[in-house]
C-alpha positions as CSV (number, residue, x, y, z in Angstrom):
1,X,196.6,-22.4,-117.0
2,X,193.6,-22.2,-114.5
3,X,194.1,-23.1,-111.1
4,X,190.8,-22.7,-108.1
5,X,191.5,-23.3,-104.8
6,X,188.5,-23.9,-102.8
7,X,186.4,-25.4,-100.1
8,X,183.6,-27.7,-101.3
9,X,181.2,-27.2,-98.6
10,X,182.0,-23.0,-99.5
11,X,179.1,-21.6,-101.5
12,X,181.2,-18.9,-103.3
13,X,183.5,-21.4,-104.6
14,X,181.2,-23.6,-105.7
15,X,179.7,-20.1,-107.7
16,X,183.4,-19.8,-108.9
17,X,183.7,-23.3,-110.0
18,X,180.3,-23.1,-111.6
19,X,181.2,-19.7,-113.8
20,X,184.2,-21.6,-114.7
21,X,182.2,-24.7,-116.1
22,X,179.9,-22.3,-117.6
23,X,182.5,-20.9,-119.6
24,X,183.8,-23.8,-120.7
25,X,187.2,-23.2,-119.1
26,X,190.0,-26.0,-118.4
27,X,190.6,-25.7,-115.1
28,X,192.8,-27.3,-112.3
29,X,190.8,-27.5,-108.7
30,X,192.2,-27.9,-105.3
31,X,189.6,-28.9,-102.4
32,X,191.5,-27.9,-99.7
33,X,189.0,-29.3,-97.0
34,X,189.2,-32.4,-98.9
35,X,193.1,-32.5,-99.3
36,X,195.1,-34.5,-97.1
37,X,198.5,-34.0,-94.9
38,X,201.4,-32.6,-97.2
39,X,198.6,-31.4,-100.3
40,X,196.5,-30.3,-97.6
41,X,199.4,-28.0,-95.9
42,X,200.8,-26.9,-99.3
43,X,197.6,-25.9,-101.1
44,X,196.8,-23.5,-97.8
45,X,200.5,-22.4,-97.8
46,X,200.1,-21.3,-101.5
47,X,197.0,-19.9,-100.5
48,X,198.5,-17.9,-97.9
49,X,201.7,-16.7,-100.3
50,X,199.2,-15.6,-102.8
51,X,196.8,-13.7,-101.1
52,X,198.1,-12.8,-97.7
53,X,195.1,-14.8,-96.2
54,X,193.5,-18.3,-95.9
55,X,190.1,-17.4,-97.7
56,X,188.3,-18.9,-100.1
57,X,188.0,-18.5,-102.9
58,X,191.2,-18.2,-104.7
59,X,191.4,-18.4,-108.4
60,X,195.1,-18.0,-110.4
61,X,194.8,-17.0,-114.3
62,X,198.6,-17.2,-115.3
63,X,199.9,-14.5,-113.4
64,X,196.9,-13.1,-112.0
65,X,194.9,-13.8,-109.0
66,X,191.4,-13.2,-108.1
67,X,190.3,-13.6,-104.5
68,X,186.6,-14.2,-104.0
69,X,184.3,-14.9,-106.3
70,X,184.0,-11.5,-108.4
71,X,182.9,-12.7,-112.1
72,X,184.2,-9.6,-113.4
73,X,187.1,-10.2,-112.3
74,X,187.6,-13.4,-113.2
75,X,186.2,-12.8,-116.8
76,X,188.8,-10.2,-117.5
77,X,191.9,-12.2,-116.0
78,X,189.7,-14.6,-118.7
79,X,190.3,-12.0,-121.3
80,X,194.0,-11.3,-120.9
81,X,194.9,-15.1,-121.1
82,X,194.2,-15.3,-124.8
């Protein structure tokens, strides 16, 4: 399970959710600009927990988290999923 939260006005994420495409990865995304009440307040919550900050952004493979957009990164956390 692939899960990105991001901004969609934030270039990086839209780099991160462009790698992700790219790859041909299933992928859950949370636009947290575009979230409302409750989801809104959750999603940045969860970012918060995972993290330890409200950036953007923030991409959970299983277990592991990624912060920024760092395609290394993300294609090893990739890697470990399978």
């Amino acid at each position: 399970m692939v899960k990105l939260y991001a901004l969609s006005t934030c270039p990086h994420c839209k780099k991160a959710k462009q790698f992700l495409d790219d790859k041909k990865v299933d992928y859950q995304v949370v636009d947290v600009d575009l979230a409302k009440g409750r989801e809104q307040k959750e999603a940045l919550e969860e970012v918060e927990r995972l993290t330890g900050r409200k950036s953007f952004p923030v991409i959970v493979i299983n277990e592991i988290v990624v912060q920024g957009y760092k395609p290394e990164e993300i294609e090893g956390a990739l890697d470990s999923e399978t």
